[in-house]
N, C-alpha and C positions, 0 to 999 in steps of 0.2 A: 344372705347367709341364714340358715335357717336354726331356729334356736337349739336344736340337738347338732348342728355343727360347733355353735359357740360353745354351745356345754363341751362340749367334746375338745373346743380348742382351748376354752380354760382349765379344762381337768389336766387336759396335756401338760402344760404350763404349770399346776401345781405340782405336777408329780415331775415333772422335769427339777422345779425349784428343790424339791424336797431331794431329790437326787444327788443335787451337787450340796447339798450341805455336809459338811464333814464332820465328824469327831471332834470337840474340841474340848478341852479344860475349861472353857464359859459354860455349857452346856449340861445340867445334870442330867442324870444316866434317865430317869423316868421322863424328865421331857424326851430327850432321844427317842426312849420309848413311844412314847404316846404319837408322836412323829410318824415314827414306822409302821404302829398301828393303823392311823389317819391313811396313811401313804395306802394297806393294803386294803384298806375301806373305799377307796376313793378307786386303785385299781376293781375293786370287784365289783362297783356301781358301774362304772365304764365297760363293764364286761357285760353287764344285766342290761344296761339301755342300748348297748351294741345289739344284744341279741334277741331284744323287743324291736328293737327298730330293721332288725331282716326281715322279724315276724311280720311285720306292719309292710314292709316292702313287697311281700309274700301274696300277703291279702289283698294288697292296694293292686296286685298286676294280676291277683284273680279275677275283681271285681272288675276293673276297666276292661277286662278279656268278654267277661259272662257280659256286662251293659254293652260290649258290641255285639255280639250274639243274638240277644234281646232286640237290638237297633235292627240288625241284619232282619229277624223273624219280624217286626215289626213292618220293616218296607216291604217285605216277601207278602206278609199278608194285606198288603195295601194293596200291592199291583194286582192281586186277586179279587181284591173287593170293587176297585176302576173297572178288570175287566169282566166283572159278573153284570156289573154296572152298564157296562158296554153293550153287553148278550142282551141284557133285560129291554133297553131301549131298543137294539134291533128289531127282537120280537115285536116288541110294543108298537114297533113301527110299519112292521107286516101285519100284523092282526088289524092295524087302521086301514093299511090298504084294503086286505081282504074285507074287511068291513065296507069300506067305502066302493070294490067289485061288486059284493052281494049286492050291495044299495044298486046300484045302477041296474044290476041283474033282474030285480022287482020290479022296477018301473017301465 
């Protein structure tokens, strides 16, 4: 579980708590208060790390999209550079013959 699920399941869990507490004659009015307040503090952090963590989901499925992209251009330009590689040797391998024709052709 990843630690912005835990957060997520403990925030759940306080504000669940803070939910079922009732009214009571133990309880004076400004703790209640202070209470309520916490309660919409805690929902509006849960709101902010909610909507930083799409942000982050957003990025994170750009990035892995663009580094395959990059991956993709990268082997593209590989099989290009084996078969320039490829040309180069043939030639190199004609020019020895024709070299090695001429030779025989002199003597």
């Amino acid at each position: 579980m990843s630690s912005f699920e835990k957060k997520e399941q403990n925030l759940n869990q306080l504000i669940d708590k803070l939910n079922s507490l009732s009214l009571s004659y133990s309880q004076p009015n400004n703790e209640l208060e202070k209470i309520r307040t916490e309660k919409k503090e805690l929902a509006n952090q849960k709101k902010e790390i909610e909507k930083k963590n799409n942000e982050l989901m957003r990025e994170h499925k750009y990035l892995k999209e663009k580094i395959k992209n990059l991956q993709l251009e990268v082997n593209k330009r590989s099989e290009l550079e084996d078969k320039f590689n490829q040309d180069i040797e043939e030639l190199s391998q004609e020019t020895e013959n024709l070299v090695s024709e001429i030779d025989k052709w002199q003597m």
